[in-house]
C-alpha positions as CSV (number, residue, x, y, z in Angstrom):
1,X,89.8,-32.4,39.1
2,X,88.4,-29.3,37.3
3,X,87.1,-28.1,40.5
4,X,90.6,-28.5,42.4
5,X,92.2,-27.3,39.0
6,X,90.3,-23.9,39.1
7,X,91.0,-23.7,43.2
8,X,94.5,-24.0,42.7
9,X,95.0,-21.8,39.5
10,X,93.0,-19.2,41.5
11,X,95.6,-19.9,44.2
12,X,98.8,-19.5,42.7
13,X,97.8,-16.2,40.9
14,X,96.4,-14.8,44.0
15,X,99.6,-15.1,45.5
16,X,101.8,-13.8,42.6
17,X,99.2,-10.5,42.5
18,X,99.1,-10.3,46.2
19,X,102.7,-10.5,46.4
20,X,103.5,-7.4,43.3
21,X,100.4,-5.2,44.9
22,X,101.8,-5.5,48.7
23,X,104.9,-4.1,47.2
24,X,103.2,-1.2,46.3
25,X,101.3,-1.1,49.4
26,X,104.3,-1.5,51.6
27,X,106.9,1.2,50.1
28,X,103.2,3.0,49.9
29,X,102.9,3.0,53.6
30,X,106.3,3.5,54.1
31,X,106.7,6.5,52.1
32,X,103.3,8.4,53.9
33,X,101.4,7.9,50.7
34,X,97.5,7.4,52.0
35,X,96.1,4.2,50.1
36,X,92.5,4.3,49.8
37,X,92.1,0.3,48.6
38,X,94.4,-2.5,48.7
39,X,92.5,-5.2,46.1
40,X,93.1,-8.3,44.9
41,X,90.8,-8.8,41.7
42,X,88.7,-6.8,39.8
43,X,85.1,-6.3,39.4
44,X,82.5,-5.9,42.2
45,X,83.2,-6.5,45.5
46,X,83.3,-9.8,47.5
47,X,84.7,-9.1,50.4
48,X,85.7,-5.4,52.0
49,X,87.2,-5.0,55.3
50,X,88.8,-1.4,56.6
51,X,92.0,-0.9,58.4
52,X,92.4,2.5,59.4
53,X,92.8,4.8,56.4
54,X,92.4,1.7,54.5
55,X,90.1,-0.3,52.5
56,X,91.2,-4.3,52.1
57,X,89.3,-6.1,49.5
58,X,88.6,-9.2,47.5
59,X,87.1,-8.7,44.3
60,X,84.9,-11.0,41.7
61,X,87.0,-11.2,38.7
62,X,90.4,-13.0,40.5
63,X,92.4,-11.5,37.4
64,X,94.8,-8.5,38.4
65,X,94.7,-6.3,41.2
66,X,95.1,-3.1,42.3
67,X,96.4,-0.4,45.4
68,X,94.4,3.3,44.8
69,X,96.3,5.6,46.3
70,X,96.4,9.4,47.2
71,X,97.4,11.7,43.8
72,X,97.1,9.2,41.4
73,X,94.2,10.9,39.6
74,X,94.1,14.4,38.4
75,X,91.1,15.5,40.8
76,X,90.9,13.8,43.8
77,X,88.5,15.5,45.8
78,X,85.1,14.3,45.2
79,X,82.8,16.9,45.4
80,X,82.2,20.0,42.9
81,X,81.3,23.3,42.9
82,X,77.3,23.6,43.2
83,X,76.9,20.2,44.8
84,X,74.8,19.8,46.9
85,X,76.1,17.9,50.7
86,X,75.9,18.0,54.2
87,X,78.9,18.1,56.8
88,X,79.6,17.3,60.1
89,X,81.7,19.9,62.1
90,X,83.3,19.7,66.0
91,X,83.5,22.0,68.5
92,X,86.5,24.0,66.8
93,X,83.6,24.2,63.9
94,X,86.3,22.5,61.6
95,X,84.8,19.7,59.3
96,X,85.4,16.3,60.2
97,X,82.9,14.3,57.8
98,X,81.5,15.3,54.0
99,X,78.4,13.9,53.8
100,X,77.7,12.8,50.6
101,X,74.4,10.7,51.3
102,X,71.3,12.8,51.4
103,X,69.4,10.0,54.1
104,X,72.6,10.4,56.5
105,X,72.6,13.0,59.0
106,X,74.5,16.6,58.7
107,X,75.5,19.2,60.9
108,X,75.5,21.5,57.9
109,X,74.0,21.1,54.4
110,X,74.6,23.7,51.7
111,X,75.7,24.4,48.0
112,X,79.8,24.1,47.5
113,X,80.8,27.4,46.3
114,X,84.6,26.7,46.8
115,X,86.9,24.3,48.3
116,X,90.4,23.6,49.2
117,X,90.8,19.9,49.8
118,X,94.6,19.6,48.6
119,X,96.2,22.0,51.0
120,X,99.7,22.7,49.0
121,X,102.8,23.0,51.3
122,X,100.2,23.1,54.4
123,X,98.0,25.5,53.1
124,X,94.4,25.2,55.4
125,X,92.1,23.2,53.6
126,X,88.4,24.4,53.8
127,X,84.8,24.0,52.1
128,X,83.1,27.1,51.4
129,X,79.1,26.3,51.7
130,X,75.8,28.4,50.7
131,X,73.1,28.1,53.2
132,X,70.0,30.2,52.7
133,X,71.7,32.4,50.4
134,X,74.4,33.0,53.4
135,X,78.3,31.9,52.1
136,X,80.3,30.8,54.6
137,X,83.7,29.2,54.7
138,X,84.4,25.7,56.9
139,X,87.9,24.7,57.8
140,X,88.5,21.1,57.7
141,X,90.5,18.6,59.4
142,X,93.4,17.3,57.3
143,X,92.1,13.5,58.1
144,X,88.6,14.6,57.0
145,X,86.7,11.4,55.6
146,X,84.0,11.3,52.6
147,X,81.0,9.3,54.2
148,X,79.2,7.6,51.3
149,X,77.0,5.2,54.1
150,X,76.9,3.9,57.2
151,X,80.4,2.5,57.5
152,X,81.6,2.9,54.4
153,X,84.1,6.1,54.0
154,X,86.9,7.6,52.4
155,X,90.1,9.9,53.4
156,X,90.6,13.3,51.7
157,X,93.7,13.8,50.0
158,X,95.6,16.3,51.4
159,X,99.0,17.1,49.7
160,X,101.5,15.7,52.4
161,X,99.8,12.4,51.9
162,X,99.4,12.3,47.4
163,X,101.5,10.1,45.4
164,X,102.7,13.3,43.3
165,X,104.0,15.3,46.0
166,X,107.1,12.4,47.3
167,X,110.4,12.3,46.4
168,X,111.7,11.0,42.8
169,X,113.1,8.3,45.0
170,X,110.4,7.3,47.3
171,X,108.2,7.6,43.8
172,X,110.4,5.6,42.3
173,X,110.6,3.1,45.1
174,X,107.1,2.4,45.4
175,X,106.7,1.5,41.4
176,X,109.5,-0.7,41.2
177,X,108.4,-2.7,44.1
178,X,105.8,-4.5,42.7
179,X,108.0,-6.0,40.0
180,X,110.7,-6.4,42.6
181,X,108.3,-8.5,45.1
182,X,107.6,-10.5,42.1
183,X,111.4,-11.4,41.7
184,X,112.2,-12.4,45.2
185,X,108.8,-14.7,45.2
186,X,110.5,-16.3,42.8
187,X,113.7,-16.5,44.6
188,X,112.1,-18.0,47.0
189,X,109.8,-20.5,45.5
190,X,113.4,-21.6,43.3
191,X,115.3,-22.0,46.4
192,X,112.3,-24.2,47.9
193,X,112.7,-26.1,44.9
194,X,116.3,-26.6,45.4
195,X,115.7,-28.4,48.2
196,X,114.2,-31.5,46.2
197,X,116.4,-30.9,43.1
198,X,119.6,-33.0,43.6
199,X,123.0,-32.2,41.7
200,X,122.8,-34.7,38.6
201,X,126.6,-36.7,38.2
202,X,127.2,-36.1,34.6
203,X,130.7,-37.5,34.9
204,X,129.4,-41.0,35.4
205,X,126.9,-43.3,32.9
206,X,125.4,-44.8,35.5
207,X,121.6,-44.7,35.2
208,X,119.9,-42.8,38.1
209,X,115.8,-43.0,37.2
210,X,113.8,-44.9,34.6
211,X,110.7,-43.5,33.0
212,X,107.5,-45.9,33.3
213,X,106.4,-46.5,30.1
214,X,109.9,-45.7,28.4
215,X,112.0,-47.1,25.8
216,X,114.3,-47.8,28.7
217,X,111.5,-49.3,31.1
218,X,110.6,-51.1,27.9
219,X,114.0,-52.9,27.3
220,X,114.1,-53.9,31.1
221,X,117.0,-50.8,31.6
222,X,116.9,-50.5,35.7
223,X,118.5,-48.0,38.0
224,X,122.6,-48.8,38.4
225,X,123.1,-50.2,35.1
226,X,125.6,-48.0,32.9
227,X,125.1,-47.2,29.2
228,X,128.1,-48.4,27.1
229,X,127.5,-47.4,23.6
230,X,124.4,-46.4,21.5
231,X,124.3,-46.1,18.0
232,X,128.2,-47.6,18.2
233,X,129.5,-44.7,20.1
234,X,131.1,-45.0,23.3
235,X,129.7,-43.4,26.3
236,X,131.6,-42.6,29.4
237,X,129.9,-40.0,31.0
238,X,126.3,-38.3,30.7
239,X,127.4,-35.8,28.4
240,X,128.7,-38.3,25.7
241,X,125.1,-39.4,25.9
242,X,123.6,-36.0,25.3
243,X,125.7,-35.6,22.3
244,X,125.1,-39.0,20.8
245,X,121.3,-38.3,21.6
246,X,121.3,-34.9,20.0
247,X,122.9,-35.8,17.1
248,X,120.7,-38.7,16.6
249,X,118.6,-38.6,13.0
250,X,116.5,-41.8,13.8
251,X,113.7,-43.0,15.3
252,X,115.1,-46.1,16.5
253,X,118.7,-46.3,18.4
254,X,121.3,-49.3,19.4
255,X,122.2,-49.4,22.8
256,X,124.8,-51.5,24.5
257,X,124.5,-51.3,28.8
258,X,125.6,-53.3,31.6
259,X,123.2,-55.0,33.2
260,X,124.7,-56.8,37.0
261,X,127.8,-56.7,35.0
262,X,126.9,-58.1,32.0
263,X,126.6,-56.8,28.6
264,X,123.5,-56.4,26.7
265,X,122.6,-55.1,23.3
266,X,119.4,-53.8,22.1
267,X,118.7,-53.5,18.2
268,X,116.2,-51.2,17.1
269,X,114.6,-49.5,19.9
270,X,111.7,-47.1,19.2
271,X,112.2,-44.0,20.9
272,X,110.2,-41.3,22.2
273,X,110.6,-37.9,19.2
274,X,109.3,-34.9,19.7
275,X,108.8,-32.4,16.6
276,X,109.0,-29.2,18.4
277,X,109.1,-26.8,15.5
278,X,105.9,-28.8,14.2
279,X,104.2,-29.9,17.5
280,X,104.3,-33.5,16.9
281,X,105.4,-36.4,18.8
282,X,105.5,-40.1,17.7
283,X,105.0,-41.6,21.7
284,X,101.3,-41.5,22.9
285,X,99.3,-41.1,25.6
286,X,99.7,-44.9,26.0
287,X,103.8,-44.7,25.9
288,X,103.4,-46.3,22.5
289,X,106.2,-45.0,20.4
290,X,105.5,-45.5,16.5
291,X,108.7,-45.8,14.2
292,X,107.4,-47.8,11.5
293,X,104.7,-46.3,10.4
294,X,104.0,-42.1,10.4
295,X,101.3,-42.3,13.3
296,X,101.1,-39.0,15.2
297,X,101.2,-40.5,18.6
298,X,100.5,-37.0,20.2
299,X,99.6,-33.6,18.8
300,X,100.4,-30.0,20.6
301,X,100.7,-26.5,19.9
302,X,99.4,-24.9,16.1
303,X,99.3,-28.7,14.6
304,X,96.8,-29.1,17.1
305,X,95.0,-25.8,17.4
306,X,95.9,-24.7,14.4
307,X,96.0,-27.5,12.0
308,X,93.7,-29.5,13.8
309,X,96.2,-32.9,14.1
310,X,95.3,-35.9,16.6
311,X,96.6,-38.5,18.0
312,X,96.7,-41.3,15.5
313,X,96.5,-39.6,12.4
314,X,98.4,-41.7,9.7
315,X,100.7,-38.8,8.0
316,X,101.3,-39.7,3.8
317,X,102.3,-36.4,2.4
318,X,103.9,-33.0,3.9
319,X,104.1,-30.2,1.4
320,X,106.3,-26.7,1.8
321,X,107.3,-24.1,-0.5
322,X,105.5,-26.1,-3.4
323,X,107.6,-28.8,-2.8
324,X,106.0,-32.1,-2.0
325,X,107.5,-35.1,0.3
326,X,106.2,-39.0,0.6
327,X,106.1,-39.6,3.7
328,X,106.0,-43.8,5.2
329,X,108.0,-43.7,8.6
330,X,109.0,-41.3,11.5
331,X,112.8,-41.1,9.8
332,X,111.2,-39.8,7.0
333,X,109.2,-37.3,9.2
334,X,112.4,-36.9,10.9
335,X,114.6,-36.0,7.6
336,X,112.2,-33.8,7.0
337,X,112.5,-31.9,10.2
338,X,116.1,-31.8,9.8
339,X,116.3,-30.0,6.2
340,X,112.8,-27.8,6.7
341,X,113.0,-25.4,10.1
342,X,110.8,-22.6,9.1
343,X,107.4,-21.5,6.9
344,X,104.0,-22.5,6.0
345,X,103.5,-26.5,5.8
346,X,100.6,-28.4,4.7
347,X,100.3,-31.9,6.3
348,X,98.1,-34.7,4.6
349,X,97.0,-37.2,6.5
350,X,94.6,-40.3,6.8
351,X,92.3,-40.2,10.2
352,X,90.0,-43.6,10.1
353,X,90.6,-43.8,6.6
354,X,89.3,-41.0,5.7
355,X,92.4,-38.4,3.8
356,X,92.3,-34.8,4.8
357,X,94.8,-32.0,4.8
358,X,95.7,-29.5,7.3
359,X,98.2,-25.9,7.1
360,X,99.8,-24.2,10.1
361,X,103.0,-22.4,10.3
362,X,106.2,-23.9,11.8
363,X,108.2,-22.5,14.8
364,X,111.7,-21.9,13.5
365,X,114.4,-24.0,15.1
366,X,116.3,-20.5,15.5
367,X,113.1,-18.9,17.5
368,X,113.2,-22.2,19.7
369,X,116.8,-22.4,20.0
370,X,116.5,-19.4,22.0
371,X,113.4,-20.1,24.0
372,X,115.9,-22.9,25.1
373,X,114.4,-25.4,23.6
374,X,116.2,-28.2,20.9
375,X,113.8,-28.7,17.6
376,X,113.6,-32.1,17.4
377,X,114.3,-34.1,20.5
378,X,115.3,-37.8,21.1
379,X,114.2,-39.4,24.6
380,X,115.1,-43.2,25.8
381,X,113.7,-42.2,29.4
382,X,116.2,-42.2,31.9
383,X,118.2,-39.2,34.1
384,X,121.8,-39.8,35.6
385,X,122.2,-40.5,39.1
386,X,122.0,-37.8,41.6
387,X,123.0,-36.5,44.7
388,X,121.8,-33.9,47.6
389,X,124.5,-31.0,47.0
390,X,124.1,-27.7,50.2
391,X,126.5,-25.8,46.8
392,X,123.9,-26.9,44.4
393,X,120.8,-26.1,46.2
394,X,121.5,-22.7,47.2
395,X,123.0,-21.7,44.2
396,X,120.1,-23.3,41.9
397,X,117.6,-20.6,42.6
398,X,119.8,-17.9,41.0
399,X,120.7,-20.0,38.0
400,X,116.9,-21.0,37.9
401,X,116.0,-17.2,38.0
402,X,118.4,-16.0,34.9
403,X,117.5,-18.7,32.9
404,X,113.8,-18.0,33.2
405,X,114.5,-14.5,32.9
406,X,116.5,-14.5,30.2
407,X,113.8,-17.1,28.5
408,X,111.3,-14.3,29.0
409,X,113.5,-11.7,27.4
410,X,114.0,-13.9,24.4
411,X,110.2,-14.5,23.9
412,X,109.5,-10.7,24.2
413,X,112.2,-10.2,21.4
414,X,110.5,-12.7,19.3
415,X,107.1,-11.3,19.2
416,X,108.5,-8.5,18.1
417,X,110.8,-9.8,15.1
418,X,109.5,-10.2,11.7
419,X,111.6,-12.6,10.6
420,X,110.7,-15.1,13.5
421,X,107.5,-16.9,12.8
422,X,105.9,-15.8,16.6
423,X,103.4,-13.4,17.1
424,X,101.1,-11.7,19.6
425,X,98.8,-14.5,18.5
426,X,101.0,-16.9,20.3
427,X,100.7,-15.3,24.0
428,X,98.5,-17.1,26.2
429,X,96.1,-15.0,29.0
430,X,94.2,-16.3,31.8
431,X,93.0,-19.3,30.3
432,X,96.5,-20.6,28.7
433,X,97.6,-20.0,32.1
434,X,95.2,-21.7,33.5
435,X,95.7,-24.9,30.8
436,X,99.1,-24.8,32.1
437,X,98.8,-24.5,35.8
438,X,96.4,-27.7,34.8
439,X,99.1,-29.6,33.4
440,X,101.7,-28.4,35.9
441,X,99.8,-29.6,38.4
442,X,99.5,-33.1,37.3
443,X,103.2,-33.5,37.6
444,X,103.1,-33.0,41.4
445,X,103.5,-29.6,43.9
446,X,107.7,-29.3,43.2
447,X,106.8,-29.0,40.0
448,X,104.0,-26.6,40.5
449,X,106.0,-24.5,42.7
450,X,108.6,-24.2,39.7
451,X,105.8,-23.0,38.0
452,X,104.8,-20.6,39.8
453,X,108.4,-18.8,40.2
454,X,108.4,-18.7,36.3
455,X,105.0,-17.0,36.3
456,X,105.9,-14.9,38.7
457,X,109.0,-14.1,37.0
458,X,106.8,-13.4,34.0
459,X,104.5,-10.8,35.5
460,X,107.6,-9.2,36.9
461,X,109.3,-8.3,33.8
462,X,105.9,-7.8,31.7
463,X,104.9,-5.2,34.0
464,X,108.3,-3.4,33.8
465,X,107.9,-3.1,29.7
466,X,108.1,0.9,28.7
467,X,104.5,0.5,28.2
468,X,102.2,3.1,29.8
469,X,99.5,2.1,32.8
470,X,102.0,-0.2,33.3
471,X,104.3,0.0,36.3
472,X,107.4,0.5,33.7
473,X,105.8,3.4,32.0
474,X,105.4,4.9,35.1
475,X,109.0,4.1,35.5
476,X,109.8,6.3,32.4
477,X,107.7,9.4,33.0
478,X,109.8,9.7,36.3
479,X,112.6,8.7,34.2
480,X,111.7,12.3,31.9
481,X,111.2,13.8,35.2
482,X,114.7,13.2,36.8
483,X,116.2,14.5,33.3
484,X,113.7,17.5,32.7
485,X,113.8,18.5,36.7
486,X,109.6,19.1,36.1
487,X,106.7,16.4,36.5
488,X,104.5,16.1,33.3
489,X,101.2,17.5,33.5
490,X,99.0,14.9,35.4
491,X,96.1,15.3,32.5
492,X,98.5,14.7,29.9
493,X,100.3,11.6,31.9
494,X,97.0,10.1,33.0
495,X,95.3,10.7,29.4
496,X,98.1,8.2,28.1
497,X,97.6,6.0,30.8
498,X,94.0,5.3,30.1
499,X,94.8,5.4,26.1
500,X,97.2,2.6,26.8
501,X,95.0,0.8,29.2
502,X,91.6,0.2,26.5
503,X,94.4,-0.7,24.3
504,X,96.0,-3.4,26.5
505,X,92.1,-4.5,27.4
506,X,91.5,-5.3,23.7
507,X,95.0,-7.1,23.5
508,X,93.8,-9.3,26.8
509,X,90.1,-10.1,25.0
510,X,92.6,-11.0,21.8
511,X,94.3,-13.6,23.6
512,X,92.0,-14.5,25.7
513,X,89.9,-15.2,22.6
514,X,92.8,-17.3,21.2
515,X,93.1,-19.3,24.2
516,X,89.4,-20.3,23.9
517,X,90.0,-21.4,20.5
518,X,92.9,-23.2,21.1
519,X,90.9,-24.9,24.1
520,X,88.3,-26.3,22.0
521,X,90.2,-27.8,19.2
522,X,93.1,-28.9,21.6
């Protein structure tokens, strides 16, 4: 599984780079721009294939990816005054090859004394070369190529084909496409998912799916029955039973159903609870829901990396802002929940009879409220019935797409608010991601398509932050341009760029670091 965990992983973010990079590429191409390399990965090579002008390659590091093209860098010519190459020249005595590999042969070899390999508004582009002590200028061909060894070669730059010398527009264009191929992959993958999604009937109470392992599956709740009352509370519909279960402040519910049109009441029936805010849950691996005593059935997020928690722990004692709580049952866990959101809380806690303590910080209810998420919730296991709906389906990608958008914008806004417990420590990189592709997995391919949109989503909007060496910085020094009417000095621009970039390298080891340790303890 590890092995078809890594395969897959590999797989769904080769297709969300290669997706954002063809972007590029395409409004590239489209625009005249030469790309020298189209790459998915980083590192060394794996594989390299040229197409023409271009250089198609697969790269060791599957992380990231990359199109070079024309202008991006301040110099692009790759030679220098007093270098030493060799040149191949036609019949017209114009350069068609720069050697740069002293065992390849050369028509010419000499010292550079001055070159022209930009040619500005058409301008004739030319090599001047010192042979024997004799200066002599070369015109070149404006689809000259750098030959570094057999086979492997590189265009010139001249200026009808740079990056720099486009429109704002076509500039513009070829920046935001990345981002923008990233959105409609997720358009698509949503609309995919759609397909398999059916419109839920909330107007009925009629019991679509049961749970294995459920409080309902537990009971003997089956498909077609209809849920009555639960807690004493009437329910008509499906969202009567969201309110009732929302509401809830227990660990153990009443529920009266009809069963093949009979009525049957259920006293005290432990249900699954999920701590969000602390990362605890009192169902385990096992569907074993504890309500009697405080076992931690399962433990997730900073109890578990950060306070160390597992499943089975026997909780006594939770203490916050000096205040200390006994604690025997879930609905005491649970009253706790309710009146403590937020800060620093120390858990104490028997594991094989041994007592031990553990500290983490709590997720506020209000930072999870608007992740979407409810702080404490209340499952018996069952979803209303459903039905295939053409309105539903093709609609459901764009609902899908906000609401993952707007999720993103949220988190981005928490990490940087003060007041929210979330921080940068809380981002996950290549090996969170890959945790989660894990686990996404294991719920079956619609599920892992969904997934996929969202993370595609992600990288989307993450790449269009005002951040420089990132495609929305980019988007903001043309954004000066349009205002100032003058591009900003490519040094300057470029200088910021690479700043940004060894900054945004440590943040990635940071995480990536955090990810590692939240690996090992969870």
């Amino acid at each position: 599984m590890l092995i078809l965990n890594i395969i897959i992983f590999l797989l769904v973010l080769g297709v969300i780079i290669l997706i954002h990079e063809f972007g590029h590429f395409y409004f590239a191409k489209r625009a005249g721009i030469l790309c020298h390399e189209f790459a998915i990965g980083m590192g060394p090579v794996v594989y390299q294939k040229r197409k023409g002008e271009t250089v198609y390659s697969i790269r060791s590091i599957p992380i990231g990816g990359y199109v070079s093209m024309a202008g991006e860098s301040v110099n692009d010519a790759l030679i220098k005054k007093d270098q030493i190459i060799g040149v191949k020249v036609n019949d017209q005595g114009k350069i068609y090859q720069i050697i740069l590999n002293k065992d390849m042969p050369s028509d010419v070899v000499g010292i550079v004394k001055s070159y022209d390999l930009y040619g500005k508004d058409f301008d004739p582009i030319f090599i001047e070369l010192e042979v024997d002590g004799v200066s002599k200028i070369y015109p070149a061909l404006r689809d000259t190529v750098y030959v570094f060894a057999p086979k492997k070669e590189m265009w010139i730059t001249p200026s009808e084909k740079s990056f720099e010398n486009k429109t704002l527009w076509q500039r513009f264009l070829v920046i935001f496409a990345g981002p923008l191929m990233n959105f409609i992959l997720a358009l698509v993958l949503f609309l995919i998912v759609g397909f398999f999604v059916f419109k839920p009937t909330l107007e009925s109470n009629v019991i679509g799916d049961i749970s294995s392992g459920s409080a309902a599956d537990t009971i003997g709740l089956v498909s077609g029955d209809s849920i009555i009352e639960i807690n004493g509370v009437p329910i008509t519909d499906w969202n009567d039973l969201s309110l009732v279960m929302s509401s809830n402040s227990s660990s153990t519910i009443s529920i009266k159903y009809l069963h093949n049109n009979i009525e049957m009441v259920e006293d005290e029936v432990d249900i699954a609870v999920i701590i969000q805010m602390a990362g605890i849950a009192n169902i385990d691996a096992n569907h074993t829901a504890y309500s009697s005593e405080a076992i931690i059935g399962q433990a997730f997020g900073r109890a578990s990396t950060d306070g160390g928690l597992q499943s089975g722990d026997l909780i006594t004692k939770f203490k916050i802002n000096s205040f200390e709580y006994d604690i025997n049952t879930w609905d005491d866990i649970i009253l706790f929940f309710t009146n403590n959101t937020r800060g620093d809380i120390t858990v104490f806690y028997e594991r094989e009879g041994v007592e031990s303590q553990a500290t983490f910080t709590l997720i506020s209810d209000n930072a999870l409220t608007k992740l979407g998420y409810q702080p404490i919730i209340y499952q018996i296991g069952i979803t209303p019935e459903s039905q295939f709906n053409i309105g539903y389906t093709l609609t459901y990608p764009f609902k899908t797409f906000y609401k993952n958008m707007m999720q993103v914008f949220n988190t981005i806004g928490l990490l940087f608010n003060t007041h929210e417990d979330v921080g940068i420590g809380d981002l996950s990189g290549p090996i969170g991601i890959f945790s989660l592709v894990s686990s996404t997995t294991s719920q079956g391919i619609i599920a892992l398509i969904g997934f996929t949109g969202f993370l595609s989503i992600n990288i989307g909007l993450l790449n269009l932050l005002p951040i420089p060496a990132l495609d929305g910085g980019r988007l903001v020094f043309l954004g000066i341009e349009a205002v100032t009417k003058k591009q900003l000095n490519r040094k300057i621009e470029n200088t910021i760029n690479n700043v940004m970039f060894l900054l945004l390298m440590g943040l990635f080891v940071f995480v990536t670091y955090n990810d590692i340790i939240r690996l090992i303890k969870g």
